[in-house]
Biotite code that builds the C-alpha atoms (Angstrom):
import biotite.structure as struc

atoms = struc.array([
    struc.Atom([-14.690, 8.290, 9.538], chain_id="A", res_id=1, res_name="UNK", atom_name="CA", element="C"),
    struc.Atom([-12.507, 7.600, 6.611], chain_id="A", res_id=2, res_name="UNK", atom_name="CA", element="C"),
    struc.Atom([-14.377, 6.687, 3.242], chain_id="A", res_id=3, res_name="UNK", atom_name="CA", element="C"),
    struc.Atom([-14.305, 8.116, -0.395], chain_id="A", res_id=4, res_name="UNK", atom_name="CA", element="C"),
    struc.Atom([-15.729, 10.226, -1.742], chain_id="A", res_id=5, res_name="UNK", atom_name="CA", element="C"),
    struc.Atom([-16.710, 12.644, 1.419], chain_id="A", res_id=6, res_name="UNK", atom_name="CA", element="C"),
    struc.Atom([-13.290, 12.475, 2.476], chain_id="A", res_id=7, res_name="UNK", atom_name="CA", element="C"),
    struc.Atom([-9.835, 13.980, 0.274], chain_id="A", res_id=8, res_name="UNK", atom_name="CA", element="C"),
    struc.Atom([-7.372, 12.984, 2.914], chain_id="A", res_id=9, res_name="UNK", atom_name="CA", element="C"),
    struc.Atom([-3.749, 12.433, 2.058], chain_id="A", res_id=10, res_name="UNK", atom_name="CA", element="C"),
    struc.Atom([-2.413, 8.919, 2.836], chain_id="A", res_id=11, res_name="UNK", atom_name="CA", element="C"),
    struc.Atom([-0.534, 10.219, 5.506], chain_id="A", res_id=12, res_name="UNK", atom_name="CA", element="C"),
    struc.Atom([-3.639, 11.727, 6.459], chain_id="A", res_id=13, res_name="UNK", atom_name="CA", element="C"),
    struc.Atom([-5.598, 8.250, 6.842], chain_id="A", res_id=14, res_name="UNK", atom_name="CA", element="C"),
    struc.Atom([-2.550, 6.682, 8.236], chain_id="A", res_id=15, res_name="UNK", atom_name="CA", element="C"),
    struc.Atom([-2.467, 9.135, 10.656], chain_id="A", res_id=16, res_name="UNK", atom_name="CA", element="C"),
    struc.Atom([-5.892, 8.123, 11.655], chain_id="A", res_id=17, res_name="UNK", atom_name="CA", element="C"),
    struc.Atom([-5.692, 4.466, 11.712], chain_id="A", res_id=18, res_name="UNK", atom_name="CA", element="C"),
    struc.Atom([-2.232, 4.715, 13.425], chain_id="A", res_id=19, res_name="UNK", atom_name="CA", element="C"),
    struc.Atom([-3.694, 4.004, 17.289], chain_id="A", res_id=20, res_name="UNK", atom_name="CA", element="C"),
    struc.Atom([-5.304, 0.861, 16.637], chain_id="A", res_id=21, res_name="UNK", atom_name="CA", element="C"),
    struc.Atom([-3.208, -0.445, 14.381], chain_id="A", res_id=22, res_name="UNK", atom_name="CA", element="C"),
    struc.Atom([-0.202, -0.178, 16.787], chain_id="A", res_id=23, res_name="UNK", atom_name="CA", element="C"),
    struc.Atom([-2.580, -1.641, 19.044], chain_id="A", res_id=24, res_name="UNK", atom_name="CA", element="C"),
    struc.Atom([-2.704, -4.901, 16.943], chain_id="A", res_id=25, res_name="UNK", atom_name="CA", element="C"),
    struc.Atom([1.210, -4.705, 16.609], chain_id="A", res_id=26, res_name="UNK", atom_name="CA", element="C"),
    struc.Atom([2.237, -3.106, 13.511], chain_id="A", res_id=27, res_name="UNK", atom_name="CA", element="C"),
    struc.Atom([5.123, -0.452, 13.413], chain_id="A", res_id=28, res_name="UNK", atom_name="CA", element="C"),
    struc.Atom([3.759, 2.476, 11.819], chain_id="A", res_id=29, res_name="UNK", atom_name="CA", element="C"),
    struc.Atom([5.188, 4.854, 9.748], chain_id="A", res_id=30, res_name="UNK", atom_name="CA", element="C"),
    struc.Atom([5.311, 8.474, 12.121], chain_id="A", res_id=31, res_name="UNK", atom_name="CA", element="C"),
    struc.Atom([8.235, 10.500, 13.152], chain_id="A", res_id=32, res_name="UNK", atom_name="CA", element="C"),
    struc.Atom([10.539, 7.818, 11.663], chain_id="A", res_id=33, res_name="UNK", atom_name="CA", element="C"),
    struc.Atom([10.109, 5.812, 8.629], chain_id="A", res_id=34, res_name="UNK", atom_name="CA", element="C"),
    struc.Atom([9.697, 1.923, 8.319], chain_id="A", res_id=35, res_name="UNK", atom_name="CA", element="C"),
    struc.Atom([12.533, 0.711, 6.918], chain_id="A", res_id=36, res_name="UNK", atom_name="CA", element="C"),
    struc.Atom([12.476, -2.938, 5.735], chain_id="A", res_id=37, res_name="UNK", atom_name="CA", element="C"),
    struc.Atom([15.937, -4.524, 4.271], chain_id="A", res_id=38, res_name="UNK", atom_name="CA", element="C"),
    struc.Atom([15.862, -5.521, 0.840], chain_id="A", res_id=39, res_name="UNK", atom_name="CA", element="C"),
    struc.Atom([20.157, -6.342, -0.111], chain_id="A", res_id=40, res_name="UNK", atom_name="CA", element="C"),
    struc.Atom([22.150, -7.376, 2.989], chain_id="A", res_id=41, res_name="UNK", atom_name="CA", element="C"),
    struc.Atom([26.153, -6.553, 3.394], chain_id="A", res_id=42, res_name="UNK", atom_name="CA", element="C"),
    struc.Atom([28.864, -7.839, 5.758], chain_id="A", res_id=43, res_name="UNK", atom_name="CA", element="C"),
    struc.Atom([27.475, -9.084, 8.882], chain_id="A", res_id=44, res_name="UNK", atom_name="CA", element="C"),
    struc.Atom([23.728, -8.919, 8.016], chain_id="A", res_id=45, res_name="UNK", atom_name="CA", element="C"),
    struc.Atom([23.956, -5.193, 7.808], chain_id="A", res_id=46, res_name="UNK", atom_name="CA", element="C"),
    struc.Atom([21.084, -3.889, 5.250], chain_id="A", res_id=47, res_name="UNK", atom_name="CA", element="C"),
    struc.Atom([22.573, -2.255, 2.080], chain_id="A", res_id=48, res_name="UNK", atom_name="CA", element="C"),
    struc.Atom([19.122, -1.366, 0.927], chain_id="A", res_id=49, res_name="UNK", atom_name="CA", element="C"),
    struc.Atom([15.992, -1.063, 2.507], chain_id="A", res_id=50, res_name="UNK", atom_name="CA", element="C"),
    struc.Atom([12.403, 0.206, 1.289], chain_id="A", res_id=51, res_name="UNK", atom_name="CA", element="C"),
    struc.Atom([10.348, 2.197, 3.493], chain_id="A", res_id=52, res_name="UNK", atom_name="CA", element="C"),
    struc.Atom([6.898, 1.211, 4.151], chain_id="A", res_id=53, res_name="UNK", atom_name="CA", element="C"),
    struc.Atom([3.757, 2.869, 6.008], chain_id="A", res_id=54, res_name="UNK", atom_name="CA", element="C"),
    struc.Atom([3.327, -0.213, 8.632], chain_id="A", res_id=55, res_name="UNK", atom_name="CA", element="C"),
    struc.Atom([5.010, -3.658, 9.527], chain_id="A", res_id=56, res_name="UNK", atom_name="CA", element="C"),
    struc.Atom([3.464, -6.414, 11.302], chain_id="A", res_id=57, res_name="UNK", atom_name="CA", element="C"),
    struc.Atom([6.930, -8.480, 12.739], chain_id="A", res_id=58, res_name="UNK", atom_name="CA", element="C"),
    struc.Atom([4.903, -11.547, 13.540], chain_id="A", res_id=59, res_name="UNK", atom_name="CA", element="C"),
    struc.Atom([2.957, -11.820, 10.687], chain_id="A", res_id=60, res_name="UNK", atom_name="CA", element="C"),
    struc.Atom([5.174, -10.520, 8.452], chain_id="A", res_id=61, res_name="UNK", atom_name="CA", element="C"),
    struc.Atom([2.587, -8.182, 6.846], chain_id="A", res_id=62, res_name="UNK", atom_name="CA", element="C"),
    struc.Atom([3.456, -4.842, 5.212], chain_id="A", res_id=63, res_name="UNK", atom_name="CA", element="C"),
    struc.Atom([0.745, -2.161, 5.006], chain_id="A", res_id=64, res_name="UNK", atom_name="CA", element="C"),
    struc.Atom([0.515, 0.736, 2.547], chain_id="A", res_id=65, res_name="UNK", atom_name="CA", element="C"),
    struc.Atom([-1.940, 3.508, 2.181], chain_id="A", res_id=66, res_name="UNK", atom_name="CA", element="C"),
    struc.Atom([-2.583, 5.297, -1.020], chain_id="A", res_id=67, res_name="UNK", atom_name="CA", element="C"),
    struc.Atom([-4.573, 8.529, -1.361], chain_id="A", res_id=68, res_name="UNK", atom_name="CA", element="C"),
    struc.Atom([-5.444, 9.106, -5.135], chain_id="A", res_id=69, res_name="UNK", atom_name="CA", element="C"),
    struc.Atom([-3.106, 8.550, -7.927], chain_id="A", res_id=70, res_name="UNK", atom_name="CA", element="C"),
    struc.Atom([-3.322, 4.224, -6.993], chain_id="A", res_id=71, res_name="UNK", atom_name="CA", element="C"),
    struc.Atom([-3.628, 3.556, -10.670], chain_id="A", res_id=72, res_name="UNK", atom_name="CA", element="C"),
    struc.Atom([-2.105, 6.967, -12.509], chain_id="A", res_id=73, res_name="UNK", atom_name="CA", element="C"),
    struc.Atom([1.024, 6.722, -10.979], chain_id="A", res_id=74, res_name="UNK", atom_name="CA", element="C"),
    struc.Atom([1.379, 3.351, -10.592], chain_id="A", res_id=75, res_name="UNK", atom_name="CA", element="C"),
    struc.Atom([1.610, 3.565, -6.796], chain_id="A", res_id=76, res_name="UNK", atom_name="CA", element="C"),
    struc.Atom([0.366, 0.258, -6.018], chain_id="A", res_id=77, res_name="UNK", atom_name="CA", element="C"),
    struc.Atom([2.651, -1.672, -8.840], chain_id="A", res_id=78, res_name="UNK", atom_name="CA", element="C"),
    struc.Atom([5.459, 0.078, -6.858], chain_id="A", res_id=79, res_name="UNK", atom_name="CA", element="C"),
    struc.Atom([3.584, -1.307, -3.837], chain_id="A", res_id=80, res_name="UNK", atom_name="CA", element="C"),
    struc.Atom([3.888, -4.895, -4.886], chain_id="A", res_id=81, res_name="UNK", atom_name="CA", element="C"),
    struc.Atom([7.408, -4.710, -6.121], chain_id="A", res_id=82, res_name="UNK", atom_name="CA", element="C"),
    struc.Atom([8.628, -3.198, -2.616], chain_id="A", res_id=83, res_name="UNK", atom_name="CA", element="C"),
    struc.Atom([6.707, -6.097, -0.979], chain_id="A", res_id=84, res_name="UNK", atom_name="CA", element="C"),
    struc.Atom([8.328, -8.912, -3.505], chain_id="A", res_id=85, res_name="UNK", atom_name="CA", element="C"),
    struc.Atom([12.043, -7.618, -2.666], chain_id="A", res_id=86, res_name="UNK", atom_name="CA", element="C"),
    struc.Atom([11.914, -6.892, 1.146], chain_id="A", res_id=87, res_name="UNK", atom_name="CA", element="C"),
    struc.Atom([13.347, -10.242, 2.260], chain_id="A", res_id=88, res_name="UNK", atom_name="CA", element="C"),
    struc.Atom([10.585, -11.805, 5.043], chain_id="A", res_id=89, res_name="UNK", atom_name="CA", element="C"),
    struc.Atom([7.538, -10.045, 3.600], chain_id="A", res_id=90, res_name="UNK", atom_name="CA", element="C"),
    struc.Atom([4.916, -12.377, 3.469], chain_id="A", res_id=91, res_name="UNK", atom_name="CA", element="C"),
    struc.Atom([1.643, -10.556, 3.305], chain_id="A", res_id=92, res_name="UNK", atom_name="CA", element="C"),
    struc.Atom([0.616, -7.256, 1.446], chain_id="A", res_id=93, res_name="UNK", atom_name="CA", element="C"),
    struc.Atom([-2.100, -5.260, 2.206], chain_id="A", res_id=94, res_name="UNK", atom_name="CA", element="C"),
    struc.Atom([-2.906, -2.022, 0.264], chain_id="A", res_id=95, res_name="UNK", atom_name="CA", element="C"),
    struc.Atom([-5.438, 0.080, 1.036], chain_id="A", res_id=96, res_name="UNK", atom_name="CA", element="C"),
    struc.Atom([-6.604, 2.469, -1.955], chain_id="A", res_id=97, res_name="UNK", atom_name="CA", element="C"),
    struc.Atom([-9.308, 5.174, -2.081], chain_id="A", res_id=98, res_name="UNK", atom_name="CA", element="C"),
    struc.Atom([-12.323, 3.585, -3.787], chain_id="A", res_id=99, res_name="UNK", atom_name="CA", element="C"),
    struc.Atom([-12.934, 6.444, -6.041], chain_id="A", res_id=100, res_name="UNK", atom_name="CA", element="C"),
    struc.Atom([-10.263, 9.349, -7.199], chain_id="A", res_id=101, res_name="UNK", atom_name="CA", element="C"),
    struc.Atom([-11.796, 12.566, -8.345], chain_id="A", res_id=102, res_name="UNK", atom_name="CA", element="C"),
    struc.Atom([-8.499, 15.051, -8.018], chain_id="A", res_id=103, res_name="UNK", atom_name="CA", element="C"),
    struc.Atom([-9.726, 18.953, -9.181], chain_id="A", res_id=104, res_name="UNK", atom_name="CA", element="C"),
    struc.Atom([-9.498, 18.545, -12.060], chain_id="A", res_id=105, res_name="UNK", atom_name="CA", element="C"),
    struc.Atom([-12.006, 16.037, -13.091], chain_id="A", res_id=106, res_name="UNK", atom_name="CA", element="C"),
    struc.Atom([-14.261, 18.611, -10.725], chain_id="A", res_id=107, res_name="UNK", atom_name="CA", element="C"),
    struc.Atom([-13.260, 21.396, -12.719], chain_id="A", res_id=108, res_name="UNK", atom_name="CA", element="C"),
    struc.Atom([-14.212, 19.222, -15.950], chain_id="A", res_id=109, res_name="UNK", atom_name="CA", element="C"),
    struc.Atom([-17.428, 17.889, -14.036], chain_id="A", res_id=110, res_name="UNK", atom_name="CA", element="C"),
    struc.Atom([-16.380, 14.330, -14.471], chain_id="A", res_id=111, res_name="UNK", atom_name="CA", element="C"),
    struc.Atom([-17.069, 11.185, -12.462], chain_id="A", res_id=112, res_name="UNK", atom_name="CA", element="C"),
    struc.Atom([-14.614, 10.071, -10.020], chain_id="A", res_id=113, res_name="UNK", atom_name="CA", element="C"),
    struc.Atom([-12.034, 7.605, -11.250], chain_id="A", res_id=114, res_name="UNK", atom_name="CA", element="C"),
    struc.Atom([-12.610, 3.749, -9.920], chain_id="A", res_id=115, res_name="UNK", atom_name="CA", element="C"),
    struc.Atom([-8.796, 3.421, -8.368], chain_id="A", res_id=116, res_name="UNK", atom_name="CA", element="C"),
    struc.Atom([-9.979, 0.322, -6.238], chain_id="A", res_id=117, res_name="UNK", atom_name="CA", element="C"),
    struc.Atom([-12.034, -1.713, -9.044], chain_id="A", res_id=118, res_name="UNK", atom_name="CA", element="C"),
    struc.Atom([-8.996, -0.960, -11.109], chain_id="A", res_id=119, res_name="UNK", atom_name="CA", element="C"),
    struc.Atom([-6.508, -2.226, -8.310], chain_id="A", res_id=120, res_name="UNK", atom_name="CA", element="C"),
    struc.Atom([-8.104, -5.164, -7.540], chain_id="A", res_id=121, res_name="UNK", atom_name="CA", element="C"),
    struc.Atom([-8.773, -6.088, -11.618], chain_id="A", res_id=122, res_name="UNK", atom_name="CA", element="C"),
    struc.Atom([-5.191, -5.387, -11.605], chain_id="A", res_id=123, res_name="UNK", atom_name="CA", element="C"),
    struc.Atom([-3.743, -7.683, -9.235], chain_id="A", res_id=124, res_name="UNK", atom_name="CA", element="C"),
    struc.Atom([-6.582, -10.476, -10.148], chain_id="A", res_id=125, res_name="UNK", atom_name="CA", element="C"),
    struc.Atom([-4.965, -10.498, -13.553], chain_id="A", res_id=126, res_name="UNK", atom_name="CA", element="C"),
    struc.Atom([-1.747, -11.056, -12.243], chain_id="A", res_id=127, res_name="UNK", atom_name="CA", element="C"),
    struc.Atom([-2.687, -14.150, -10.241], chain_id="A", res_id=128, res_name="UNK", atom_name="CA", element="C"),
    struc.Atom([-5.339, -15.534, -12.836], chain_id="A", res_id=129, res_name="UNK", atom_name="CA", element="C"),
    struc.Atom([-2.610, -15.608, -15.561], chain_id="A", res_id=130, res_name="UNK", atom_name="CA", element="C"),
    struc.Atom([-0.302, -17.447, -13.757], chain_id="A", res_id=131, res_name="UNK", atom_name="CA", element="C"),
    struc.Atom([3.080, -15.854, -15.444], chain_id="A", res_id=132, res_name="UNK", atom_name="CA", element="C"),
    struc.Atom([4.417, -14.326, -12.966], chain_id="A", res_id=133, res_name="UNK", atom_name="CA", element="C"),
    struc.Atom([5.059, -15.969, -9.674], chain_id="A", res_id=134, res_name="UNK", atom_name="CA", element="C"),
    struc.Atom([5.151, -13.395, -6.695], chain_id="A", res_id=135, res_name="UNK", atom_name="CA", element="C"),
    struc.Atom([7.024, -14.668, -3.305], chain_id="A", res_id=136, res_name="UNK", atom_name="CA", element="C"),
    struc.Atom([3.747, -13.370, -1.016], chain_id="A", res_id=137, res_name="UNK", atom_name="CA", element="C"),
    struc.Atom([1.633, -15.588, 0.244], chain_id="A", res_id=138, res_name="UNK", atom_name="CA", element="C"),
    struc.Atom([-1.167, -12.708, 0.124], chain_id="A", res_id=139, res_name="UNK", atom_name="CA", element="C"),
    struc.Atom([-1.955, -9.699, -1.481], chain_id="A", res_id=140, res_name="UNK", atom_name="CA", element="C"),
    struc.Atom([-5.165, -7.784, 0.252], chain_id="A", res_id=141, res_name="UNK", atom_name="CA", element="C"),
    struc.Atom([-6.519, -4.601, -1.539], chain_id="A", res_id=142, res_name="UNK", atom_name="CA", element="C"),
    struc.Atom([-8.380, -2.630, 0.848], chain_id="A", res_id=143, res_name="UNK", atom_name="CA", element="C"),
    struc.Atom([-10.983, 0.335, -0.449], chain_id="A", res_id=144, res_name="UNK", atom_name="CA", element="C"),
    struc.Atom([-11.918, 3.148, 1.691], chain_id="A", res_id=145, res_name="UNK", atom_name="CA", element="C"),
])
C-alpha cells in the first residue's frame, strides 16, 4: 500500500510499485531506460531536445510524474508543468504528490508534516482561476498519495 504518512518511499520507489499495472493500461514507464519525450526537433524530425518523464501514455497523450517530498520546496511540480507545456503532443498531465511531507528534520524539530498536495493543487487552481497564463494541456490531474 502506498499512502502518506506511513510510507517515506522515494518516487522511484512508488513508481516502482505502480509500474505493473500501469504498463498494463499502456503507459511506458520510466525503468532501466528513461522516457524521453522530444521537446525541439532538427533535420528530418530528429529530436534536438527531449525531457525525460516517469510514464507516457502514446494514445492518450498523458505524461505521468511521481514526486516523493520536496513537491512544493523545490519546485518539482512547477518543473513538472513546464516539461509537460514544451514536450510537443503532451496533452494531459498527471502528477502524483505525497499528501503530507515531514522530511527528518521537521521530526527532529517535532513539527507537523508539510501539506505538499493542498499546496499543489491551490497552486495549479490559481493558475487556471486567474486566467493569465494559457497552458497548451488540455488537463492537469494532481494526484495525493
Amino acid at each position: 500500500m502506498i499512502g502518506t504518512p506511513k510510507n517515506s518511499l522515494k518516487s522511484n520507489e512508488v513508481l516502482a510499485s505502480l509500474r505493473s499495472d500501469l504498463i498494463s493500461i499502456g503507459y511506458e514507464i520510466e525503468g532501466l531506460e528513461k522516457v524521453n519525450r522530444p521537446v525541439l526537433y532538427g533535420e528530418s524530425d530528429k529530436p534536438l531536445k527531449t525531457f525525460n518523464v516517469d510514464g507516457w501514455h502514446a494514445s492518450t497523450a498523458t505524461i505521468l510524474e511521481i514526486e516523493a517530498g520536496q513537491a512544493i520546496e523545490n519546485n518539482r511540480f512547477a518543473i513538472d508543468i513546464l516539461k509537460a507545456i514544451s514536450i510537443q503532443d503532451a496533452e494531459h498531465l498527471v502528477i502524483a504528490v505525497p499528501t503530507n511531507y515531514r522530511p527528518a528534520r521537521l521530526k527532529l524539530a517535532e513539527k507537523a508534516p508539510k501539506r505538499e498536495f493542498d499546496k499543489v493543487v491551490n497552486i495549479v487552481d490559481s493558475l487556471y482561476i486567474a486566467g493569465r497564463v494559457k497552458l497548451p494541456l488540455t488537463s492537469i490531474m494532481i494526484i495525493g498519495y
